[in-house]
Backbone as CSV, one residue per row, in Angstrom:
resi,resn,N_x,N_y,N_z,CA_x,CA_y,CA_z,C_x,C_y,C_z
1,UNK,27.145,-27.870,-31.346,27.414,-29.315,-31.459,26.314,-30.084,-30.727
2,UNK,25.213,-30.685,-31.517,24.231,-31.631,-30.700,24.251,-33.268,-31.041
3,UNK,23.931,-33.974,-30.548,23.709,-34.992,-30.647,25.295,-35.989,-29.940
4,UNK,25.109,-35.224,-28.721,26.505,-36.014,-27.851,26.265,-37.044,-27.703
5,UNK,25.152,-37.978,-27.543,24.884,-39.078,-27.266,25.841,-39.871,-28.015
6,UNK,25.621,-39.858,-29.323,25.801,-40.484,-30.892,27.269,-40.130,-30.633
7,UNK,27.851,-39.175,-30.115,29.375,-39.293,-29.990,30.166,-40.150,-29.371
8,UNK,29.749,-39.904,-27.931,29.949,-40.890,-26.794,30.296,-42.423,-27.705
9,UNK,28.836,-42.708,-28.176,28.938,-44.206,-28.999,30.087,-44.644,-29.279
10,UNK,30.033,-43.699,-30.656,31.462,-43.476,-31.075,33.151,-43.256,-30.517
11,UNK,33.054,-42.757,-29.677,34.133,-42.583,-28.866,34.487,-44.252,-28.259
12,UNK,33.495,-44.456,-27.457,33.337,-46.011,-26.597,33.753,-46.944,-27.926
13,UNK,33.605,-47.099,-29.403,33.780,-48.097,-30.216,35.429,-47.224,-30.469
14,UNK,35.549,-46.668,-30.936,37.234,-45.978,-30.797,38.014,-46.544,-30.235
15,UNK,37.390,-46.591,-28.522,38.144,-46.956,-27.292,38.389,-49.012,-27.241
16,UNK,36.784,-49.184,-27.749,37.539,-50.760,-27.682,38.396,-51.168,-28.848
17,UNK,38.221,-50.654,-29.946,39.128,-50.807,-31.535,40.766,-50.728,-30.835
18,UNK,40.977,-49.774,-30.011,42.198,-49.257,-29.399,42.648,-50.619,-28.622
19,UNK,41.832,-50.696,-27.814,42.118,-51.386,-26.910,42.395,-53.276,-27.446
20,UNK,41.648,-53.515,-28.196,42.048,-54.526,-29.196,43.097,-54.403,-30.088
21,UNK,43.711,-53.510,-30.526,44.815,-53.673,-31.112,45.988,-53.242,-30.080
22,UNK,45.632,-52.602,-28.766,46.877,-52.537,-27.715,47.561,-53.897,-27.403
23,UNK,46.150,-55.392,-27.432,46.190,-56.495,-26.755,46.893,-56.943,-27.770
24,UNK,46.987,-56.857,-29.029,47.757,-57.961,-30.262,48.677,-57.375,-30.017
25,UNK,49.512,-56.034,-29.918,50.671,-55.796,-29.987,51.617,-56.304,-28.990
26,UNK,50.743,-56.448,-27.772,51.505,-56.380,-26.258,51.567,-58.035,-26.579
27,UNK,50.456,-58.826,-27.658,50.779,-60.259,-27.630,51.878,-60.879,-28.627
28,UNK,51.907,-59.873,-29.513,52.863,-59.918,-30.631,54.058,-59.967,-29.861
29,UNK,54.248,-59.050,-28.951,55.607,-58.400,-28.439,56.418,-59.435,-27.536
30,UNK,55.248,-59.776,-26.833,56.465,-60.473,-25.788,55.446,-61.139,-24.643
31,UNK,54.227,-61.645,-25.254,53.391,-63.028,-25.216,53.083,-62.738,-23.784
32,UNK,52.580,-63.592,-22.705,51.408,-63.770,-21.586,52.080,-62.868,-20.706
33,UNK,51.720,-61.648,-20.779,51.279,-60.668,-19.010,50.561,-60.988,-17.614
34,UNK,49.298,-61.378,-18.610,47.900,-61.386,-17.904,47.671,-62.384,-16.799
């Protein structure tokens, strides 16, 4: 398996996609935490 770099990337865009749809749900759900 080479080219970990190019994964990482990938992983890190995964992680914010995630993390942007954690924030609509938690805003959907039951509005200001933060």
């Amino acid at each position: 398996m080479t080219g970990q770099r190019n994964n990482q990337k990938e992983v890190d865009l995964a992680i914010e996609k995630l993390r942007i749809i954690m924030q609509k749900i938690m805003n959907e759900r039951g509005g200001q935490k933060c």
